[in-house]
C-alpha positions in Angstrom: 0.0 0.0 0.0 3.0 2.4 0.7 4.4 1.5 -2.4 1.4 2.1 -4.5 1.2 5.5 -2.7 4.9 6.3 -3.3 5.1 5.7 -6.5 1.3 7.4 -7.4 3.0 10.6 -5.3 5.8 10.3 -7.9 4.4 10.2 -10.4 2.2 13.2 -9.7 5.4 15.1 -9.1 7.1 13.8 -12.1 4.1 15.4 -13.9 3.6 18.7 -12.5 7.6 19.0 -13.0 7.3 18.7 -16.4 4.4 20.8 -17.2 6.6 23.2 -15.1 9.6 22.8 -17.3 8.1 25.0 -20.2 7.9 27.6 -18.2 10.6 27.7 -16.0 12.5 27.5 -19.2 10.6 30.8 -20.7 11.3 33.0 -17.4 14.9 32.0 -17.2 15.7 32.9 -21.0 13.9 36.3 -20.4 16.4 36.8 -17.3 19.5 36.1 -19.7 18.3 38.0 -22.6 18.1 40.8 -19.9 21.8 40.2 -18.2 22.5 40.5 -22.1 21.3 43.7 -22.7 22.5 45.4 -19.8 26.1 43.6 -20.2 26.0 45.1 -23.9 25.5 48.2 -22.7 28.0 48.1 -20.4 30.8 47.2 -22.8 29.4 49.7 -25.6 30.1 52.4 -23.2 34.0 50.8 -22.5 34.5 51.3 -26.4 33.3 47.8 -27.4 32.2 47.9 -31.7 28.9 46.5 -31.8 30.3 44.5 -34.9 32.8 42.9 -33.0 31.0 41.6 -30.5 28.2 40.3 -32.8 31.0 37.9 -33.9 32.8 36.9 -30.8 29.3 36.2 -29.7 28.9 33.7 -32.5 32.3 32.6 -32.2 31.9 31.2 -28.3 28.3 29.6 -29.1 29.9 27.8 -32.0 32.4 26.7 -29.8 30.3 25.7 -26.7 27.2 24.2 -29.4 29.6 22.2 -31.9 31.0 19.2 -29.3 27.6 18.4 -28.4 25.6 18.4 -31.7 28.5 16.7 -33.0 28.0 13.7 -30.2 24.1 14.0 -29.4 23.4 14.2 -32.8 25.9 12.1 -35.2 23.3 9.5 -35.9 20.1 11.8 -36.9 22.1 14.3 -38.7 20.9 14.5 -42.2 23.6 15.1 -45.5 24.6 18.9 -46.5 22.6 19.3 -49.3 22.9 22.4 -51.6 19.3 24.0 -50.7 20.2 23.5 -47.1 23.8 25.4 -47.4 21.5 28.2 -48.8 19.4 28.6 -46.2 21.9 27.9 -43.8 23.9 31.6 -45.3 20.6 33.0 -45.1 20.2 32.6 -41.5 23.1 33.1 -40.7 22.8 36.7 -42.1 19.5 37.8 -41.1 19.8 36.9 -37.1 23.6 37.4 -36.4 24.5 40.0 -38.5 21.2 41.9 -39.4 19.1 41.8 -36.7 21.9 41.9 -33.9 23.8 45.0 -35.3 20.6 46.5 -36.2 19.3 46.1 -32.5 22.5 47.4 -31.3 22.7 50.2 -32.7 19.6 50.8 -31.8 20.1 50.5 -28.2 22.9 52.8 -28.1 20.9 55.2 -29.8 17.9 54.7 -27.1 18.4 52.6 -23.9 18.4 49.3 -23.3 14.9 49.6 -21.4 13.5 50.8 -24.9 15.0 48.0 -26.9 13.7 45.3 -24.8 10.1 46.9 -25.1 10.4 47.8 -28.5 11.2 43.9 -29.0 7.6 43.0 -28.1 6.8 44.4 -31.7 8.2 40.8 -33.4 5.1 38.8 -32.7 2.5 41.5 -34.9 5.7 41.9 -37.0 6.1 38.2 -37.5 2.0 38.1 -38.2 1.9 40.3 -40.7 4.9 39.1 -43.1 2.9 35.7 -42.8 0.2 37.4 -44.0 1.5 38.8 -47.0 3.2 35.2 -48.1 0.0 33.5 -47.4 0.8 31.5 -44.6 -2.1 33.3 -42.1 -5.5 33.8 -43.3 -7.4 35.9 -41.4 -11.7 36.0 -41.1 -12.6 38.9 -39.8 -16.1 37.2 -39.0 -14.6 35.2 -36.2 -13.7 36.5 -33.0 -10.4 35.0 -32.5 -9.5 36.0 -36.3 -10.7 39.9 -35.6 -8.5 39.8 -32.3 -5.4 38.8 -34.0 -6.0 41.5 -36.7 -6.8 44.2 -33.8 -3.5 42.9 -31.4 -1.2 43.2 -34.6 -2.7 47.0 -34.7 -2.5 48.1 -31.7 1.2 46.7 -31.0 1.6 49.2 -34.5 0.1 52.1 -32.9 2.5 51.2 -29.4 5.4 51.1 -31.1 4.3 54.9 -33.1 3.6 56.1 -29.4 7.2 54.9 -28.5 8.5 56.2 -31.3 6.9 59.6 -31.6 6.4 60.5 -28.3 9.1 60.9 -26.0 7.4 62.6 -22.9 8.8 63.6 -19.5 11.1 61.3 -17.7 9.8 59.4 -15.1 12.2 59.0 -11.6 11.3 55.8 -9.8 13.9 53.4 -9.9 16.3 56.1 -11.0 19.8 55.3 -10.7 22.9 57.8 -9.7 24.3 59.5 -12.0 21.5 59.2 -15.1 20.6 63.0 -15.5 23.9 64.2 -15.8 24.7 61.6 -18.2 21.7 63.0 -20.4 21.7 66.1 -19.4 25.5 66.2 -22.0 23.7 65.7 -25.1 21.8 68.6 -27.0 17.5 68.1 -27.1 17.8 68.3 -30.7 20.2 66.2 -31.0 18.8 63.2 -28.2 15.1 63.5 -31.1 17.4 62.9 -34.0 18.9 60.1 -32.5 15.6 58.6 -30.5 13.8 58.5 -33.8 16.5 56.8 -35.7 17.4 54.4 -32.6 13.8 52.9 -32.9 14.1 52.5 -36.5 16.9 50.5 -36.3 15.0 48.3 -33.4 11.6 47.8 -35.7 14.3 46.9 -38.7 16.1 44.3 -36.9 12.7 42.6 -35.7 11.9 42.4 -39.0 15.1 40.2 -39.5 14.1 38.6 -36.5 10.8 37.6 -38.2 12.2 36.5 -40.9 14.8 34.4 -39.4 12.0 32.5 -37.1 10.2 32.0 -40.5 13.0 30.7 -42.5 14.3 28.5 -39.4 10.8 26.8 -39.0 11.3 25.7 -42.8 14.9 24.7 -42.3 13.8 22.7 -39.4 11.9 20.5 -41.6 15.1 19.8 -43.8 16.9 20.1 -41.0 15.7 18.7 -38.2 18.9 18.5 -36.1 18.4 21.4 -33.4 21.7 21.6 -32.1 23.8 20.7 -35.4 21.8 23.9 -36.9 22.1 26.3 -34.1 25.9 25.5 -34.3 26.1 26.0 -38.4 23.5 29.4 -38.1 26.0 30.1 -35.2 29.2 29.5 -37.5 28.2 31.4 -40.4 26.8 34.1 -38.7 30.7 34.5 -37.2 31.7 34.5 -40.7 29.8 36.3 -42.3 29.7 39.0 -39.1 33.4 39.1 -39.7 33.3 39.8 -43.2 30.7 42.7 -42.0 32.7 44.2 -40.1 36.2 43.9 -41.8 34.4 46.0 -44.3 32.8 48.8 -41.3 35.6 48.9 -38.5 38.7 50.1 -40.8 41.0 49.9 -37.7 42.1 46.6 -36.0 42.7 47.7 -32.6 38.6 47.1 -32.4 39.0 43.4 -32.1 41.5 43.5 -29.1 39.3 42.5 -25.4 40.6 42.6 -22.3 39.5 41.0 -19.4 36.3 43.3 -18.9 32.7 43.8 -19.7 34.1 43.3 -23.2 34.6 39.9 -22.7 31.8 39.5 -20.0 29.3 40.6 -22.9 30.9 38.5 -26.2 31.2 34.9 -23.3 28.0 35.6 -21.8 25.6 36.5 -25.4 27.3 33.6 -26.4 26.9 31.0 -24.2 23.7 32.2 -23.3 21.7 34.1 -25.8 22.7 32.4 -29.1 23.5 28.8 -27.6 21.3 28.3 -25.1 18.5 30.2 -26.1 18.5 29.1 -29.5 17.9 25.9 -28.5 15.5 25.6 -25.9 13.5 27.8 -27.6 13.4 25.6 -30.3 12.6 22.3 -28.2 9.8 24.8 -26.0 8.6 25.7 -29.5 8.0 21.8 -30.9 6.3 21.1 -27.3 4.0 24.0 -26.8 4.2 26.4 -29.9 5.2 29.7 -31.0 2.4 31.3 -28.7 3.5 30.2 -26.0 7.4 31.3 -26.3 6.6 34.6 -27.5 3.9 35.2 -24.2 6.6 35.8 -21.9 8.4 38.9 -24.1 7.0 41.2 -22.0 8.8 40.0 -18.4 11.6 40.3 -20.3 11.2 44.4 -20.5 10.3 44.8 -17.1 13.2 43.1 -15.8 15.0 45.0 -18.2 13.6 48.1 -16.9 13.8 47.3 -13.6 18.1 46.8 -14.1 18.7 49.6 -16.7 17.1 52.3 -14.3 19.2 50.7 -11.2 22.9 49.6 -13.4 22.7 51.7 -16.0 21.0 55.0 -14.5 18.9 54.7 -17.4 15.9 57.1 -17.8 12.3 56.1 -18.5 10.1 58.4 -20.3 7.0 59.0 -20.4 6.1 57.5 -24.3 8.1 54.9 -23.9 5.7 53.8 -20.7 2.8 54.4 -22.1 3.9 52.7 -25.9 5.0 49.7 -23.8 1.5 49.0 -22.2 0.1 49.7 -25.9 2.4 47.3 -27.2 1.8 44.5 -24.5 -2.1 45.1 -25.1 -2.5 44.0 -28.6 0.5 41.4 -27.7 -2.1 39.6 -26.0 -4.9 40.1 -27.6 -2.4 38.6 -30.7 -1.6 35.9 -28.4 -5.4 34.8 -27.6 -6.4 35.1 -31.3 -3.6 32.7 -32.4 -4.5 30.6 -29.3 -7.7 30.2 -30.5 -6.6 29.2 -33.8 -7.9 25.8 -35.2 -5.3 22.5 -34.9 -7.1 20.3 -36.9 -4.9 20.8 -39.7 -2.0 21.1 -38.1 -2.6 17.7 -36.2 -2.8 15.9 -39.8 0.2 13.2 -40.4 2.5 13.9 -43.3 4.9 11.7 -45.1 8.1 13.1 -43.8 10.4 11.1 -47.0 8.1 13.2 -49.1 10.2 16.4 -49.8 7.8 18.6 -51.3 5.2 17.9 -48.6 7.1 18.2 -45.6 8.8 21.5 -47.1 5.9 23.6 -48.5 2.8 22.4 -46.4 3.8 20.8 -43.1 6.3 23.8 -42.3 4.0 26.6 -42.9 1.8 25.5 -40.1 4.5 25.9 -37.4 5.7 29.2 -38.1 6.6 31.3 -34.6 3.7 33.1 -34.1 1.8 31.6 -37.2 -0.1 28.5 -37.1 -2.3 28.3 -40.1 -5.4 26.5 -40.6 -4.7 26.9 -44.9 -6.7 23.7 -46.2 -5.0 24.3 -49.8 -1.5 23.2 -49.9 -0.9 25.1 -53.3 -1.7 28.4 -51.3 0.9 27.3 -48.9 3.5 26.6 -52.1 3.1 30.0 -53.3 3.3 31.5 -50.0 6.9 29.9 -49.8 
């Protein structure tokens, strides 16, 4: 009778720990993405090139990835085939070197509070370019439909508050030192720079957008998590490197000591492009895009919360207002594709049949977007 007791108290445990794992996994990446941030800015302001450390980033996930995709994964790994090299340079570009160096040059133009909200844009960003290559159909005659249509607006009209209006600075949580450090820089000047600081950050979520599209089709071709991450991770060094041989003219750039240089290149490494690249993939196949992209939003008040204490960062007004905006019609985004219908998605597929598994099955797990297309040649155009 103990026994049976034990062992049903175990396996109640066992179960509530693994429903647990998803999310456990979700808070703790939004803690590291927000150490990242705040290391970034922290060597940006000792001189650190915002090229560089894209690369040395890559560099040390390629490094800590490689061993174990080459162990774990030498018996599922499929053969290098030409379409897969290609998509492999793709992503390497549009995550590592586009929408990295895009976001951080965006943050040095803004704060690194405003670039973790401004981030919450990806999922209405990621909605719409699904939209336009046919991989979301939207009926504005059902409810869950009309609320992904009305989330992806109002996240718009957050990130136009955010970016238009500045507003007065608000002081709790304010740090030492952060007026002065403002207070250096001409008005005119701090606009100009605002402005084109959250340009930079909507640009590089489009990357962002359509790196999570492209991966969910490489995935399919692909579907070796760790062996990718450490190939995306490998060519976006290279390629980073080519970058910014071409921008950083003078060599001294690549010299780190033992600072926050290196704090920020180990550290994004190990845990922003290694780690998170693949849990986020293995939360993803378990409980879909929806759920990883829900817990965006912890990871700008965390942000928030360290930027206005570390950094003496100061929090205005728009951005405050923007954020709550953008969180608004996050959820409401959320909900709608919640709602969505899985009996498509659910359907088995023939996985030795190429073109099925790379033009229909892939489009319905798309981060954020999870069709319910019943044609499969609407699916083949949208690709």
């Amino acid at each position: 009778m103990g026994l049976d007791q034990n062992s049903t108290t175990g396996g109640t445990f066992s179960k509530v720990a693994n429903r647990l794992k998803p999310y456990l996994a979700m808070v703790s990446l939004q803690f590291g993405y927000s150490g990242m941030y705040i290391i970034s800015m922290v060597s940006f302001k000792h001189g650190m090139s915002h090229y560089v450390l894209s690369v040395y980033r890559h560099v040390v996930a390629f490094i800590i990835i490689a061993p174990f995709a080459l162990v774990l994964e030498r018996k599922i790994r499929p053969k290098m085939t030409l379409p897969i090299f290609l998509r492999l340079l793709l992503l390497g570009f549009l995550e590592p070197v586009l929408d990295q160096n895009l976001y951080n040059m965006g943050m040095k133009a803004t704060s690194a509070t405003f670039g973790a909200a401004i981030v919450n844009v990806l999922p209405a960003i990621t909605f719409i370019m699904a939209f336009i290559f046919r991989l979301e159909k939207v009926n504005v005659r059902k409810l869950h439909s009309l609320a992904k249509v009305i989330g992806t607006a109002i996240t718009v009209t957050g990130a136009m508050v955010m970016t238009l209006y500045k507003g007065p600075i608000l002081d709790f949580l304010q740090g030492k030192g952060g007026q002065t450090h403002h207070s250096s820089n001409s008005e005119g000047s701090s606009e100009q720079h605002w402005v084109t600081g959250t340009i930079m950050l909507i640009a590089s979520c489009g990357g962002w957008a359509s790196f999570f599209i492209l991966q969910s089709f490489t995935l399919k071709m692909y579907p070796a998590e760790l062996s990718l991450t450490a190939l995306i991770c490998f060519m976006g060094a290279l390629e980073g490197a080519v970058l910014t041989l071409v921008m950083e003219r003078d060599t001294s750039v690549w010299a780190i000591g033992w600072d926050s240089r290196l704090l920020a290149a180990a550290y994004s490494g190990v845990v922003c492009s290694g780690l998170a690249y693949y849990v986020q993939g293995v939360v993803m196949k378990e409980r879909g895009p929806v759920f990883v992209t829900a817990f965006s939003p912890l990871c700008m008040i965390i942000t928030a919360a360290l930027g206005a204490i570390v950094l003496a960062e100061q929090v205005h007004l728009g951005s405050l207002i923007g954020a709550i905006i953008i969180v608004l019609g996050l959820y409401s985004l959320v909900w709608g594709k919640s709602k969505d219908p899985k009996g498509l998605s659910e359907e088995a597929v023939d996985p030795l049949d190429e073109k099925s598994s790379t033009n229909s099955v892939v489009a319905l797990e798309l981060p954020i977007t999870n069709p319910n297309n019943k044609s499969t040649k609407a699916n083949v155009n949208g690709c």
